[in-house]
Each structure stands twice: as C-alpha cells, then as structure tokens.
C-alpha positions as CSV (number, residue, x, y, z in Angstrom):
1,X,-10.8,13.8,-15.9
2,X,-7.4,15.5,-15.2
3,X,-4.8,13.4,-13.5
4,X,-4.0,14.5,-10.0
5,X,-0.4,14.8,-10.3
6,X,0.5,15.4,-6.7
7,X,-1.8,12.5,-5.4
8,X,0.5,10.4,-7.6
9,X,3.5,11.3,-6.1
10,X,2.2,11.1,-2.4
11,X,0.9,7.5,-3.5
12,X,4.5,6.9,-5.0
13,X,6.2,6.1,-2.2
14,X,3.7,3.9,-0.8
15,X,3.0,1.9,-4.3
16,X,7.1,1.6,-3.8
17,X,6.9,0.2,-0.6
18,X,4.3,-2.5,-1.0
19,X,6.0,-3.4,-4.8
20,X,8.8,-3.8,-2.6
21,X,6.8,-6.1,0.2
22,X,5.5,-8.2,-3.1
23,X,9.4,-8.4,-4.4
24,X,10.6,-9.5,-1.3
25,X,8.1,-12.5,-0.6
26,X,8.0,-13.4,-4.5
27,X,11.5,-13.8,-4.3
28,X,11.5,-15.6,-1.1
29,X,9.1,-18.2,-1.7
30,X,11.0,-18.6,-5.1
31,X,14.6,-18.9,-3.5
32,X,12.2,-21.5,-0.4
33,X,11.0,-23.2,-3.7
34,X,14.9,-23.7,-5.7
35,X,16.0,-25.2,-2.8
36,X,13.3,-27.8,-2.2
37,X,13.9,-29.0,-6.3
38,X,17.4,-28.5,-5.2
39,X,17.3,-31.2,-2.5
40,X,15.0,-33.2,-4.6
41,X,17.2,-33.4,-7.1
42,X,20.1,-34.4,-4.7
43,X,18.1,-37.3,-3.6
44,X,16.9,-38.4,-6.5
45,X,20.3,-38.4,-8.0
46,X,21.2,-40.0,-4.6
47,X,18.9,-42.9,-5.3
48,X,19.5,-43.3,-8.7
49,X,23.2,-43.1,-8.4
50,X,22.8,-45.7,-5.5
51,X,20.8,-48.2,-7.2
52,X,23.4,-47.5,-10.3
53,X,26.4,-48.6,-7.9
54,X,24.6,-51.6,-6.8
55,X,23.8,-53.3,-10.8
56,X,27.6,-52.3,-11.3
57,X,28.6,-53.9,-7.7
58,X,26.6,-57.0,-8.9
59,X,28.1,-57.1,-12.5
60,X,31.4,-57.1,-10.9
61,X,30.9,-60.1,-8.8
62,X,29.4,-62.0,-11.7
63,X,32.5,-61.2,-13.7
64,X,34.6,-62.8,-10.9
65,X,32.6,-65.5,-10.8
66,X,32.7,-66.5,-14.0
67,X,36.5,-66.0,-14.8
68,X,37.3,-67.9,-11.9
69,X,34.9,-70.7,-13.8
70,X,36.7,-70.2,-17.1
71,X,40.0,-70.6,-14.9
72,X,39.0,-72.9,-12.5
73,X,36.3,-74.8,-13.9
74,X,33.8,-74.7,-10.8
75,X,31.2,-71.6,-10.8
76,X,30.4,-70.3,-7.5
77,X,26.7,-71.0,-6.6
78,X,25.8,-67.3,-5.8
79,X,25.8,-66.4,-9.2
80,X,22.9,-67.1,-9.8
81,X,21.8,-64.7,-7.0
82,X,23.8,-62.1,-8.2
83,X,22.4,-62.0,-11.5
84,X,18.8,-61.8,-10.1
85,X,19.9,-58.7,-8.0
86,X,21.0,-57.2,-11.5
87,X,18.0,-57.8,-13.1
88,X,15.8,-56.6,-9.8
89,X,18.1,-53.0,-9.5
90,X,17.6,-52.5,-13.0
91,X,14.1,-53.0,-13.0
92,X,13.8,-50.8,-10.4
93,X,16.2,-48.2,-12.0
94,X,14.0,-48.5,-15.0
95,X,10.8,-48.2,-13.1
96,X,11.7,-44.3,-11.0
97,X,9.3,-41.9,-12.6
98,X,11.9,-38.9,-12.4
99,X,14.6,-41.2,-14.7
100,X,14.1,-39.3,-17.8
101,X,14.9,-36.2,-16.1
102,X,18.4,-37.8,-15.6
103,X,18.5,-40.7,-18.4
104,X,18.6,-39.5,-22.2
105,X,16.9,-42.1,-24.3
106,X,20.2,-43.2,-25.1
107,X,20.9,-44.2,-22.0
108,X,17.9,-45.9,-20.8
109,X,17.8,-48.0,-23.8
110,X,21.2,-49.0,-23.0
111,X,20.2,-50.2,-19.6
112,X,17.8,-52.1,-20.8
113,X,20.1,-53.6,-22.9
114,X,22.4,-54.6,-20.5
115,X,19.5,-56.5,-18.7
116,X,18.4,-58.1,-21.8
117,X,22.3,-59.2,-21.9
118,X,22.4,-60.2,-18.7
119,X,19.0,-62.3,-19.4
120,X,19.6,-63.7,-22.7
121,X,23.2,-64.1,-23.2
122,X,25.1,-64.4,-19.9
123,X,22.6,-66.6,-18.2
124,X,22.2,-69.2,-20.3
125,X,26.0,-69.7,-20.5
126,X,26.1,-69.9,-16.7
127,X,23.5,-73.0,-16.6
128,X,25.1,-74.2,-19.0
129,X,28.2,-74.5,-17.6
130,X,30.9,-74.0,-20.7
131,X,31.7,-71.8,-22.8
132,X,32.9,-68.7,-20.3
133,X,34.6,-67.1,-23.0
134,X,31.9,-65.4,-24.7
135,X,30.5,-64.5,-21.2
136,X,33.6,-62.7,-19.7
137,X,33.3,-60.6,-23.6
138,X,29.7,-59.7,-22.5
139,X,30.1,-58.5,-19.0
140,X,33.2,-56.6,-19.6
141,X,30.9,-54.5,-22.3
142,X,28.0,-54.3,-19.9
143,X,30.8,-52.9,-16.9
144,X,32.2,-50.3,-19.9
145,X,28.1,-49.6,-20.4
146,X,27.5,-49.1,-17.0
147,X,29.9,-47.0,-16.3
148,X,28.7,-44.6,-19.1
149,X,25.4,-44.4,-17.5
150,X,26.9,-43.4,-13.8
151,X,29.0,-41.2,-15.4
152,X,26.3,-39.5,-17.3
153,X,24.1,-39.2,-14.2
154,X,26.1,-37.8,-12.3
155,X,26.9,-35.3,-14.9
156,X,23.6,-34.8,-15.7
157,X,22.8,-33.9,-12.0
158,X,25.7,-31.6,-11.8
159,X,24.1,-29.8,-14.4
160,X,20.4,-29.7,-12.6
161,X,22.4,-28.6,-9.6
162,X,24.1,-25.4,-11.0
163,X,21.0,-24.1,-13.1
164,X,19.0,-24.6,-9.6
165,X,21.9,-22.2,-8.0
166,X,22.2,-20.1,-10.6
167,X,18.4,-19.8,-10.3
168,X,18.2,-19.4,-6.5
169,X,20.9,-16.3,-7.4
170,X,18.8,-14.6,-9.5
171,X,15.9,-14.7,-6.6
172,X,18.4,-13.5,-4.1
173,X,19.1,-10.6,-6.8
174,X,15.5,-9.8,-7.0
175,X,15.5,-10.3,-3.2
176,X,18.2,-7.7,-2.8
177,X,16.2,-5.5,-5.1
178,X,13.3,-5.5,-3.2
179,X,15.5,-4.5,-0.1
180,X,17.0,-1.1,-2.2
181,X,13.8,-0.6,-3.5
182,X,11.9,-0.3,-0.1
183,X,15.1,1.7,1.4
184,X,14.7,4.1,-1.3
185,X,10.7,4.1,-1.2
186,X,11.4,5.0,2.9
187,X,13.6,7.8,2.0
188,X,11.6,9.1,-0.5
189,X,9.0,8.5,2.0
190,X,10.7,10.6,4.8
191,X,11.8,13.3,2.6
192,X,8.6,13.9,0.9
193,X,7.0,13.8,4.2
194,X,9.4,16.5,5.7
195,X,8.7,18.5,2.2
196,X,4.3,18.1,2.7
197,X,5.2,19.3,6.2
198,X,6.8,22.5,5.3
199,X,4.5,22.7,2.5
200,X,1.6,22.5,4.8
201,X,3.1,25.1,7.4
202,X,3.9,27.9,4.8
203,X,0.4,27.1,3.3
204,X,-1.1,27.8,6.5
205,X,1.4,31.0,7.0
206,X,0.2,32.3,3.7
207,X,-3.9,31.2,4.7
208,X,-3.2,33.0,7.9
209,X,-1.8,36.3,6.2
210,X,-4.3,36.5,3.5
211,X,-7.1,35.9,6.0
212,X,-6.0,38.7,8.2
213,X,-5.8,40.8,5.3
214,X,-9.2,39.5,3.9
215,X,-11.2,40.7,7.6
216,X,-9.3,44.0,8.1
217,X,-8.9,45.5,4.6
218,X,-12.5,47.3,4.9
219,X,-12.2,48.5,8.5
220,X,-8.8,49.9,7.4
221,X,-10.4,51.8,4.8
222,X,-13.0,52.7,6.8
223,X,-10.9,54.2,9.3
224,X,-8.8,56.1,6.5
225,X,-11.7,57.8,5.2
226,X,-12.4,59.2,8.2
227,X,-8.9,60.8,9.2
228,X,-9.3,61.9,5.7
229,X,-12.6,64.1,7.1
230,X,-11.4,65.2,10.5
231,X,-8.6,67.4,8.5
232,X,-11.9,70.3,7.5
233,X,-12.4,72.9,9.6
234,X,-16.1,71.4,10.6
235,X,-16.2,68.4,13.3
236,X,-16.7,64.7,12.1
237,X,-20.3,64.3,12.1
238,X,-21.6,61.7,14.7
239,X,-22.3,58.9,11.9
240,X,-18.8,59.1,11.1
241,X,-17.9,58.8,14.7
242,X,-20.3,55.4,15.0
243,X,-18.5,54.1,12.4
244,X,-15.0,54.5,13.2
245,X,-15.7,53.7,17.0
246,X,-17.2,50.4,15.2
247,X,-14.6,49.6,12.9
248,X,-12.2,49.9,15.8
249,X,-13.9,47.5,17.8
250,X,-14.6,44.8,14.6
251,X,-10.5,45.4,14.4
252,X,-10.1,44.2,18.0
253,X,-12.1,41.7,17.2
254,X,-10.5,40.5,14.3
255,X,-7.3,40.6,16.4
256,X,-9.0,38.6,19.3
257,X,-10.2,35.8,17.2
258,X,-6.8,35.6,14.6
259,X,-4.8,35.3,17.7
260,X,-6.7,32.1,18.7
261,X,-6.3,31.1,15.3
262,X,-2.7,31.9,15.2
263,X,-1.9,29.6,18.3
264,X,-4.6,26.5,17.5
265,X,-2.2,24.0,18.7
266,X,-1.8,25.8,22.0
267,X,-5.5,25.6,22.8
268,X,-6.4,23.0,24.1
269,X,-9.7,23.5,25.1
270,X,-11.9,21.1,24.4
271,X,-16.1,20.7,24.4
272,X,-18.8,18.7,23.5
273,X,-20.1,19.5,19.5
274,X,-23.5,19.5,21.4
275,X,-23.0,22.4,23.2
276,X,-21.1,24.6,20.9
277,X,-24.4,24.0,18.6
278,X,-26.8,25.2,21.0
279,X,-25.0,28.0,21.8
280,X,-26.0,28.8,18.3
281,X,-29.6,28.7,18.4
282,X,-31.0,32.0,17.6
283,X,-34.1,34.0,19.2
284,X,-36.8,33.2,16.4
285,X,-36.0,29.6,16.6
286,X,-34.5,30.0,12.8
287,X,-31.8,27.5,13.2
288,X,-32.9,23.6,13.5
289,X,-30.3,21.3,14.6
290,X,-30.4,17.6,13.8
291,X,-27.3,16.1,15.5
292,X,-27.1,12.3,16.6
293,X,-26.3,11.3,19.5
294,X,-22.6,10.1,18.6
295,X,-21.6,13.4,16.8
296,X,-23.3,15.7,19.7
297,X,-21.2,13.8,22.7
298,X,-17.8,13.9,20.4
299,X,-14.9,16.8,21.8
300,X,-14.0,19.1,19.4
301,X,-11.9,22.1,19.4
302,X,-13.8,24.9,21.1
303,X,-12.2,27.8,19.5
304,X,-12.0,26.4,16.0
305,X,-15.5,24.9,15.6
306,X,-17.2,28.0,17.4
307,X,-16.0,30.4,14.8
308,X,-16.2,28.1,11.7
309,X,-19.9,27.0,12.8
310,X,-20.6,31.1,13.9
311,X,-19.4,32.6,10.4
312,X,-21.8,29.2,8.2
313,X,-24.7,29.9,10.9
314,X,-24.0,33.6,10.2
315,X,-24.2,33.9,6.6
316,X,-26.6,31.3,6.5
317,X,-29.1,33.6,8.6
318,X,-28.3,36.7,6.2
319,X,-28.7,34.7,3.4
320,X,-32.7,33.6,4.6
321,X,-33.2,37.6,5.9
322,X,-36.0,38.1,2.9
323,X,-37.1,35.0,2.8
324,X,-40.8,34.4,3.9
325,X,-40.3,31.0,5.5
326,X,-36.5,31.1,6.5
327,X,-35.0,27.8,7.2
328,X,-31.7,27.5,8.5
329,X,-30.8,23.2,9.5
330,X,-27.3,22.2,11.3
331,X,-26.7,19.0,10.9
332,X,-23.9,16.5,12.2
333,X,-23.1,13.1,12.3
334,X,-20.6,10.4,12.7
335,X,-19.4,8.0,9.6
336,X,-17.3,4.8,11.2
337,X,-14.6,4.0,8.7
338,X,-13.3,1.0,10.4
339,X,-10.9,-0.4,7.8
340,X,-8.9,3.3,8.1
341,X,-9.4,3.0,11.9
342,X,-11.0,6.3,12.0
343,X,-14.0,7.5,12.1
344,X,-15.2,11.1,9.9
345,X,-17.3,13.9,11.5
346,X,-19.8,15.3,8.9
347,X,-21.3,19.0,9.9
348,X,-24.0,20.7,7.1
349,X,-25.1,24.3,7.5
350,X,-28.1,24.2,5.2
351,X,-30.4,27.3,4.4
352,X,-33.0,28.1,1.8
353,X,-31.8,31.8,1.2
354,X,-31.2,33.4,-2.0
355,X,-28.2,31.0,-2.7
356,X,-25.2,31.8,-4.8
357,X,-25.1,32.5,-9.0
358,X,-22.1,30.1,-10.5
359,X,-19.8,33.0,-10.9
360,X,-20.4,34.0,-6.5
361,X,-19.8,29.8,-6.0
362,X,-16.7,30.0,-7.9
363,X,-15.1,32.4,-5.8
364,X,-16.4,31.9,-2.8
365,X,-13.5,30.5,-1.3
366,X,-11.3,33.1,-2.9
367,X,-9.2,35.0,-0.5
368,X,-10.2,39.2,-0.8
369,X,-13.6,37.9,-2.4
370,X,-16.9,39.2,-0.3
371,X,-20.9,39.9,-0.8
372,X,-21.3,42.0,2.0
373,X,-18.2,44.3,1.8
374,X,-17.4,46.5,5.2
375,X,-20.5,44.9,7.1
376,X,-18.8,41.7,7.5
377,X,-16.4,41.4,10.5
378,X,-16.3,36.8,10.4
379,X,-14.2,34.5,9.4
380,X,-15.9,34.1,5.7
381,X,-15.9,31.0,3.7
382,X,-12.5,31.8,3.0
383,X,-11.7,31.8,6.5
384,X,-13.5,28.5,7.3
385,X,-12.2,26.7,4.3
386,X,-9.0,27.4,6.2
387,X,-9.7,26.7,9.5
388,X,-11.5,23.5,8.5
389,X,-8.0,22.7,6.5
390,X,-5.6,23.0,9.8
391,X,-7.8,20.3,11.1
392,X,-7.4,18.0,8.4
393,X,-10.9,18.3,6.5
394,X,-12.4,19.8,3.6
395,X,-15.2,21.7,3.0
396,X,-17.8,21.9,0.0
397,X,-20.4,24.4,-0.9
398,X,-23.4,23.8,-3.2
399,X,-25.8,26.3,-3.7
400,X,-28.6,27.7,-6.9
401,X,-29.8,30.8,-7.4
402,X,-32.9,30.6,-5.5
403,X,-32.9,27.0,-4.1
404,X,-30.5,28.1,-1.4
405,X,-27.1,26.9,0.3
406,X,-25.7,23.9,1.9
407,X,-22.0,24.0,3.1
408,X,-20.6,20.7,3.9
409,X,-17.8,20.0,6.2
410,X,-16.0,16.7,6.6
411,X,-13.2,16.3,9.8
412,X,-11.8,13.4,10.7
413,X,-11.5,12.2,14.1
414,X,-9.9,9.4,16.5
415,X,-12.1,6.3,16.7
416,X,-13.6,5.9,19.9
C-alpha cells in the first residue's frame, strides 16, 4: 500500500494541534500536581518542624529547672510535666508516617535517643533529687542533638522545596512548548489552507480548460473538414451541410452548458433530487429509479446534478442499445454521519450494457479520452468526475466486459 504523502501533510497540522492540546493539559495537571506535593511538603515540614520546636521548648525548661536545683537546691514541681511533654512530642514526631522522607536514619535514631535519655537517665536523677550534675551534662547534649535534627529538617525540606520548583519549571517549559507548538500547527494550518485553496482553484481552471477542449475538439474538426471542401468548384453536398449545421449547434451547446459550469457559484438555483431524476425517465421506461424518500426531498444544485446525472443516464442508455433486456437503475440515498455532523448523498447510475475492458476503465476519466468520438456532445466521465469534484465528492466506476457498469457518486451535504 503506497503512503499517501499529501494526506500526511493535510493531517500534519491537525496531529500538531491536538499533540499540542495533550502537551498543554499534561503539563498542566503536572504543574496542578507539583504544587499540591509542594504544599504538602510545606506542611508537613510545618508540623514536623513545630512539634521539633516544642521537644526543644520543653528540654529548655527542664534544663532550667534543674540548674536552678543544682544551684538552689529546690526542683520546681513542673518538671515532671515537662519531661512528659518531651517524651509525648517525640513519640508523636516518631510516629508521622512521612518522617523518613525528612529524617535520615541517623537522625531518627538520634531522637529516639534523646527520649531514651530523657527516660533513663535524666528522670531518675530528678526523683531522686541529687546529683544534678550529671543531668545538666545530659540535657545540654540532648539541646546540641536537637538542634541537629531541626537543622537538618529544615534543610532537608529546603531541598524537597527547590526540586518541586525546579520540577514545576520544567512543566511550565513543556507548557510553553505546547503553546509554540499549537501557534506553529495554526500557522502551518492557515498557510497550507490558503495553499489547498489556490491549489483547488487552478485545479479547477485546468479541469475547466481541458474539459472545454475535451467537448469541442471533434466539432472543431468537423467543421475544418468541411471549409476544407467548400474550396472545389462543386457545392458541399447536403450531408456535409447536416453535419456542420450540427456541429455548430453541439458547439453552442457546449458553450451554453460550460458557461453554467464556469459560474457554479453564481447559480444558485436550487431543486428537489426527486425531480431532476424524473425528468430523466425515458420513453421505453429503460431507466428505473430507486430513491428514498430522504435523498428524493434533499436540494441539490439544479444545473450541476442535471448535467452530471444526463451525461451517466446518457451513456448508460448507449451502453444497453444492443442489449436484449436493457436495464438502466438510478439509485440515491442518504448515509447520516453524525459524529462528522454531516450527512453523504450517495447516487449510482447502474446498467447492464456491454461494460468497459480494464484498459477503457483505466482511462475513463482521462481528459481527451472517448468511445464514441464526434457523436458525443456531454459532459463525459471526464466532465462529471469534475463537476462531482467542485462539489466536494468523488466518483467511482466499476464495470466488466459484459457484466455491465455502475458509476458511483458520493456528495456530501449539510445535515438536516
């Protein structure tokens, strides 16, 4: 299967657009989500340094207490208290779930060490009531301990802090490169769209050139052929007459129906498919149509349906002219696409004619290219593949040598 090159490139812009859309909101909800952990992390190192502040607050006033013991000889009866609220903050210190995010081992096993201090060494000196000395050496290593913990938590949080902003950065980066990236999708967008547009308008120029040449090249010969004649001494004879007087008029009628053709977006006229078909119904009842109700009551271009469905009707009834059972079946209908919010008008021109060798079917659609030479003054499928084109649709032609033709056509239109 061949890659479609320019399909790529009119998806590209489009593919850039919502790669941009998935940037953007990626990068969003990333930057939404770094600043949650951010102010997480600020109040968990909030709490922690708090509850940090309050063993140390504690620790101090124990100290006090007991030097003014070892001075004074009289320990202050809210020591005991105090050293209970050392032993509770710690505990609860000790029990956050998020502490090792902030704590090294070092550092927790040093806390716990300075409540099994606390516990084992400074308590039982205070209810004892002597020896203060060895107390005031323990709490001024468990204040120096203590310390060392605040400090490192609030280093360590400093440190949680700037990756979180460095990391909120890099999503505003990606944000920002989302942003260029759908700018530069939209220009692309705009400029390849203004590029398809003049594309599409010399395409039709050339369509509409070859075409005219493709319907008058045969009367034009005709016609020179005969001023080639007139120039003997006898008259024309009155064969050649008929057939310049009718190349003449298939030229004005060429000219008639390109110049409708050359102003389609200045015609405006509008009528129901239903009619244009039955305008096509022929006198030996050849041509069935099978139209639903939906596709017969849908507006359609007068001028450009009525010649493409003339010159497929048309060539359909030559094709069936030896048959012994022609057939010749119009069909339409409607297909709702209602995800594209459109629906597609499908017409079929079926016959069971003589149909079309390989070779024919390949150049069917080839401008110049004709089976029926100077008797043909339509459109041809070259023609119609045209027309069908300036209003947005395709059209297919399958046909065997012997098993006939069908010649598809596929328009979209508004949805109802």
């Amino acid at each position: 299967m061949r890659f479609d090159t320019s399909r790529f490139l009119a998806a590209l812009p489009y593919l850039g657009l919502a790669l941009a859309l998935l940037l953007s909101t990626w990068a969003f909800v990333r930057s939404d989500r770094y600043r949650q952990e951010t102010d997480e992390i600020l109040n968990q190192t909030y709490e922690i340094q708090w509850r940090a502040t309050q063993v140390r607050e504690r620790l101090v006033r124990v100290h006090g207490y007991i030097r003014l013991a070892d001075e004074a000889g009289k320990l202050d009866p809210d020591i005991n208290r105090q050293m209970a609220l050392v032993s509770v903050n710690i505990a609860q210190l000790l029990a956050l779930p998020y502490l090792q995010h902030f704590f090294p081992q070092k550092d927790i096993e040093l806390l716990e060490n300075v409540r099994r201090t606390v516990e084992q060494n400074v308590a039982p000196v205070v209810e004892a009531g002597s020896n203060y000395a060895d107390a005031l050496d323990h709490m001024t290593n468990l204040e120096q301990d203590m310390y060392e913990i605040s400090s490192a938590t609030v280093d360590h949080s400093t440190t949680l802090q700037e990756t979180a902003q460095i990391d909120i950065a890099a999503s505003r980066n990606w944000f920002m490169f989302a942003i260029a990236l759908g700018l530069v999708a939209i220009f692309y967008l705009i400029t390849h769209q203004r590029h398809a547009y003049v594309s599409r308008r010399d395409r039709h120029m050339r369509s509409f050139a070859s075409l005219f040449a493709h319907m008058t090249r045969s009367r034009v010969t005709a016609l020179r052929l005969f001023l080639e004649g007139t120039g003997s001494e006898q008259p024309p004879r009155e064969e050649m007459l008929k057939a310049a007087r009718s190349a003449a008029n298939e030229l004005e009628s060429i000219n008639d129906g390109l110049l409708k053709i050359a102003f389609l977006q200045r015609d405006s006229h509008v009528l129901p498919l239903a009619k244009l078909l039955l305008d096509l119904k022929d006198r030996d009842d050849i041509v069935q149509l099978s139209v639903d109700s939906e596709a017969g009551t849908q507006a359609v271009p007068a001028t450009q349906f009525q010649l493409v469905l003339s010159e497929l009707v048309q060539n359909a009834l030559t094709a069936v002219e030896n048959t012994d059972r022609p057939s010749v079946v119009v069909k339409a209908s409607v297909v709702h696409r209602p995800i594209f919010r459109r629906n597609v008008l499908f017409l079929e021109v079926a016959d069971n004619g003589v149909g079309m060798t390989p070779e024919v079917l390949r150049k069917a659609k080839t401008p110049f290219f004709s089976t029926r030479a100077g008797n043909h003054v339509g459109l041809g499928l070259t023609g119609c593949s045209q027309m069908v084109a300036t209003l947005n649709g395709r059209l297919f032609i399958d046909s065997k040598p012997g098993a006939g033709t069908v010649v598809k056509v596929r328009i979209p239109i508004g949805a109802k």
